[in-house]
C-alpha positions in Angstrom: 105.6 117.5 97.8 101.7 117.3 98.1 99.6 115.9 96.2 95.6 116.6 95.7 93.2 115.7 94.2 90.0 118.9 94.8 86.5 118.4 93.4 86.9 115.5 91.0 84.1 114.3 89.1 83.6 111.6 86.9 80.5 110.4 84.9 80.3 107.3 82.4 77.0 107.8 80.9 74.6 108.1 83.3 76.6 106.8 86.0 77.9 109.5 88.3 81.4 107.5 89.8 82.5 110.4 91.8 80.9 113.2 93.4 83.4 115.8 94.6 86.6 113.7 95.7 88.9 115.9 97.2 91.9 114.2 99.3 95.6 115.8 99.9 98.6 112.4 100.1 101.7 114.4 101.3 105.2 113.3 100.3 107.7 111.5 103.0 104.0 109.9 104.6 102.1 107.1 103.3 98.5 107.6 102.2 95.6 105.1 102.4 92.8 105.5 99.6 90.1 102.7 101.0 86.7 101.6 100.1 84.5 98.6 99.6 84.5 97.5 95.4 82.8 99.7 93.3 83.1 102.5 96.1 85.6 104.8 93.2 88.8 104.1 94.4 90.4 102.8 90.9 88.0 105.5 88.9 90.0 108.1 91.2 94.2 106.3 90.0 93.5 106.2 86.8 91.8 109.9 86.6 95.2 110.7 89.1 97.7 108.9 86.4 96.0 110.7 83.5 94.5 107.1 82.2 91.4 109.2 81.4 90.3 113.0 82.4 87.7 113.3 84.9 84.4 115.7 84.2 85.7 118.6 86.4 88.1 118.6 89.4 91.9 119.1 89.1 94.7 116.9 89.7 97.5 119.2 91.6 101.3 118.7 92.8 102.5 121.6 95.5 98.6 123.6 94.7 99.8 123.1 90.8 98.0 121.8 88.0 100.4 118.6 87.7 102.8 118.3 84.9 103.1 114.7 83.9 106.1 115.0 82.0 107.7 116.2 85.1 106.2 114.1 87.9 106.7 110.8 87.3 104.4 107.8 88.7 105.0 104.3 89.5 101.9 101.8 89.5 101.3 98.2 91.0 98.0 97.2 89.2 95.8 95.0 91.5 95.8 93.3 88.4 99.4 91.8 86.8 99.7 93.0 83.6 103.0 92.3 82.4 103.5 89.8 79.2 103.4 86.0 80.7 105.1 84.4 77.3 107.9 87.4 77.0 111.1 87.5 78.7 111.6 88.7 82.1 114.7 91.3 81.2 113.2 92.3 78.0 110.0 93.7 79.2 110.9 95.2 82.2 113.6 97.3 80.3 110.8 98.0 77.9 108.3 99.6 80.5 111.6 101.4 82.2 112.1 103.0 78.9 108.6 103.9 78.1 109.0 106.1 81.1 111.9 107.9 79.4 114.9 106.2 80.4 117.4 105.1 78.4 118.3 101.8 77.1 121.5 101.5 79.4 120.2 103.4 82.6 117.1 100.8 82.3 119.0 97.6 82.2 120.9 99.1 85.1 117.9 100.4 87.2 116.2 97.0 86.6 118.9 94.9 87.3 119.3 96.9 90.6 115.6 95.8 91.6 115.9 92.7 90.3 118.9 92.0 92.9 117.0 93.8 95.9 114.3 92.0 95.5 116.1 89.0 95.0 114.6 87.8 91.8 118.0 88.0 89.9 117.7 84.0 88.9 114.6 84.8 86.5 116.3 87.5 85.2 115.9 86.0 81.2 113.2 83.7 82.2 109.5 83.9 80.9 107.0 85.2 83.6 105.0 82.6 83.7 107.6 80.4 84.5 107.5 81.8 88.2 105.5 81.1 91.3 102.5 84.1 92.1 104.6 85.6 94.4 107.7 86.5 92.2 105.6 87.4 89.5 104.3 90.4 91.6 107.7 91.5 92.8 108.5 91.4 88.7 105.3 93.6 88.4 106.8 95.8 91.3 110.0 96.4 89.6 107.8 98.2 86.7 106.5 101.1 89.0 109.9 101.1 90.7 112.8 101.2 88.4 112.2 104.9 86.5 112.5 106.1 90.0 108.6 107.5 90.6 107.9 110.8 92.3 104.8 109.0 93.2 104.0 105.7 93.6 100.5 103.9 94.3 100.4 100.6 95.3 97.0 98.7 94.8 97.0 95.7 96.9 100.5 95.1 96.9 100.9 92.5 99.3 98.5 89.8 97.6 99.9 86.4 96.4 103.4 87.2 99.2 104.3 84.5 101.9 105.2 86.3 105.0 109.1 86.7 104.2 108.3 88.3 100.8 106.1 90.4 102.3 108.7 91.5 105.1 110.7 92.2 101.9 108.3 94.0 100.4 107.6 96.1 103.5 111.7 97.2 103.4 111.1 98.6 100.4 108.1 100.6 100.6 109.4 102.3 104.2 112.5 103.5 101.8 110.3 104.9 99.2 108.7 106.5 101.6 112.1 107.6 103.8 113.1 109.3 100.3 110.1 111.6 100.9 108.0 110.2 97.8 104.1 110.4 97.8 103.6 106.3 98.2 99.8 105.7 97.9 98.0 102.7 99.2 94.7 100.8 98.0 94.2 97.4 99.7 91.4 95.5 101.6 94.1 94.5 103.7 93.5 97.0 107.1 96.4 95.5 109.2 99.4 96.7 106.2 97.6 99.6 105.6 97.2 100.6 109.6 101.0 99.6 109.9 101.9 101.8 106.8 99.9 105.0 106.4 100.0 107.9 108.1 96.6 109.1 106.7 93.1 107.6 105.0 90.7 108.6 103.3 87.6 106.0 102.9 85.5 106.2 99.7 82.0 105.2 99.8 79.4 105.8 96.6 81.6 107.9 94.8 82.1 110.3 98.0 84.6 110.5 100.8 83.0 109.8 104.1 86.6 109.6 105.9 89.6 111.7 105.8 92.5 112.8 108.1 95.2 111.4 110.1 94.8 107.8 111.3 95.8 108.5 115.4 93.6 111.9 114.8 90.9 109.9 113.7 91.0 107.0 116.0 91.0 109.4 119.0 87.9 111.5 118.0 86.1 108.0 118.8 84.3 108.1 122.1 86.7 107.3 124.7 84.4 105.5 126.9 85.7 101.9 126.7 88.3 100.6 128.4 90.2 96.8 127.6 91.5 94.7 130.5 93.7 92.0 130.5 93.5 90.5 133.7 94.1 86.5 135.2 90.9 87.1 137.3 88.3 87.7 134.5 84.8 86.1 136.1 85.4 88.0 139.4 85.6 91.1 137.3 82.7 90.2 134.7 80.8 89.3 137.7 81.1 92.9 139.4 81.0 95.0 136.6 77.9 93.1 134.7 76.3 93.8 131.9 78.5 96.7 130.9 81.7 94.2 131.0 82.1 91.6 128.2 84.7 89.3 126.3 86.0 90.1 123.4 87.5 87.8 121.1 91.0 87.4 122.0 89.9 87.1 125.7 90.3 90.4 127.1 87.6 92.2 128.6 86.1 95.6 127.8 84.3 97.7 129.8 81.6 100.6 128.8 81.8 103.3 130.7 78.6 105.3 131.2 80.7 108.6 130.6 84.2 108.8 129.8 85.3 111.2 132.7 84.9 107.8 134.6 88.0 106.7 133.1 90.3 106.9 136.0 88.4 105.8 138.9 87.0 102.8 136.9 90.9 102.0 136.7 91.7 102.6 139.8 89.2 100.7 141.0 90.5 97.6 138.4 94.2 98.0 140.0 93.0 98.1 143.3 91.0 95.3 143.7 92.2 92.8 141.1 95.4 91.1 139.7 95.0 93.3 136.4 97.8 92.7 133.9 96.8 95.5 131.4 94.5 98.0 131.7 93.9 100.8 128.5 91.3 103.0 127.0 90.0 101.2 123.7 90.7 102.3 120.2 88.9 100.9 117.3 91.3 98.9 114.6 90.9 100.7 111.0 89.2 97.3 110.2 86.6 98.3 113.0 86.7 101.8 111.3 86.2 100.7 107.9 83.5 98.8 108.3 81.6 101.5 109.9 82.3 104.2 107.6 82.1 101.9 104.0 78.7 100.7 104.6 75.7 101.3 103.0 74.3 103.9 105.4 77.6 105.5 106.5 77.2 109.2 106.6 79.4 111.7 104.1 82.0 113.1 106.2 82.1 117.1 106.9 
């Protein structure tokens, strides 16, 4: 299954939110929709979940208008928005039925999630009897339990310590093992460069970034090169000002072309202790920054 969105458009008033958004999130793969705030990225879910309809621009499953009483779609909100004061069971149930299942194959799916999650304790509690963290597996359990075709996930990971997260990581790779479209919005570039197979980075209402992640970070120059090494003065000391230390204490290297690739390596295994020598890609953090900033370019 493939999902697009092609040409989208979407005004409020005078304010022109999108301007042509066109992306394809394929099923099986995980799909990163980034951008700084106010760049269009929740303008773009909602006009995908049929919240509102945008200007012009289609919405397509398999190069199909999609049929939303067909397809259906799972969605964490950023934002909780589950009933604090209302019972745990109750309104999950509720939501799972809204979504056209019935009462008993609710309670079932629910109680499933609620187990694998491992949240069963809270089961008939209120919601805002639990810590941050267990509310948002609650909330997850809401775009979960009618068994989505698609599911988007807008920061997902927020208000998790590190073993809920892990948790929360084991499920997502299963959604997306069961070849469903699983959609990512976060700020957080290390789950979504550990997650998605492909980005697409929204900037002004316009996608300045699209494509596979490794494609992507190998169209970068290829003229740096990081070194790990025990001997790193002797080395910053012959290579000068093209060598510096970066952050984590490795050393990188600018290469004046990048056809000098193997001979400046050679030349780094030959004449120093050298523990790790590679050619530099940038992290999606490095990549999102350059791409979401005021005078990034629209990509072509």
């Amino acid at each position: 299954m493939i999902l697009e969105l092609k040409n989208i458009e979407k005004s409020f008033g005078d304010n022109k939110v999108l301007k042509g958004v066109s992306f394809k999130a394929e099923g099986g793969k995980a799909f990163g929709l980034l951008g700084r705030n106010g760049a269009g990225k929740t303008t773009s879910i909602r006009i995908l979940m049929d919240v509102f309809r945008a200007n012009s621009g289609e919405v397509l499953i398999d190069s199909q208008p999609i049929n939303y009483d067909k397809i259906g779609i799972g969605y964490l909100p950023e934002e909780r928005g589950l009933y604090p004061k209302k019972i745990i069971i109750d309104q999950l149930a509720y939501f799972a039925e809204l979504k056209g299942m019935s009462h008993k194959a609710a309670i079932k799916s629910v109680d499933y999630w609620l187990e694998r999650l491992d949240v069963t304790e809270y089961r008939n509690k209120r919601l805002d009897t639990l810590s941050k963290g267990n509310q948002q597996k609650i909330q997850l359990v809401t775009a979960l339990a009618h068994d989505p075709d698609i599911i988007i996930l807008d920061e997902p990971f927020a208000g998790l310590d590190p073993v809920n997260a892990m948790l929360l990581k084991d499920v997502v790779k299963e959604q997306i093992a069961k070849g469903k479209v699983v959609l990512f919005s976060s700020h957080q570039m290390n789950y979504i460069e550990e997650f998605c197979d492909s980005i697409a980075i929204l900037n002004k209402g316009k996608i300045v970034l699209h494509g596979e992640l490794q494609d992507i970070k190998r169209n970068y120059p290829r003229d740096r090169l990081v070194v790990r090494a025990g001997n790193s003065n002797a080395i910053l000391a012959d290579f000068g000002t093209s060598c510096n230390v970066m952050e984590n204490g490795n050393l990188i290297i600018r290469l004046t072309d990048a056809s000098e690739k193997k001979a400046v390596m050679i030349r780094l295994v030959e004449n120093y202790d050298i523990d790790e020598v590679k050619v530099f890609e940038p992290s999606l953090n490095d990549i999102f920054v350059e791409f979401a900033s005021d005078d990034a370019k629209e990509d072509n």
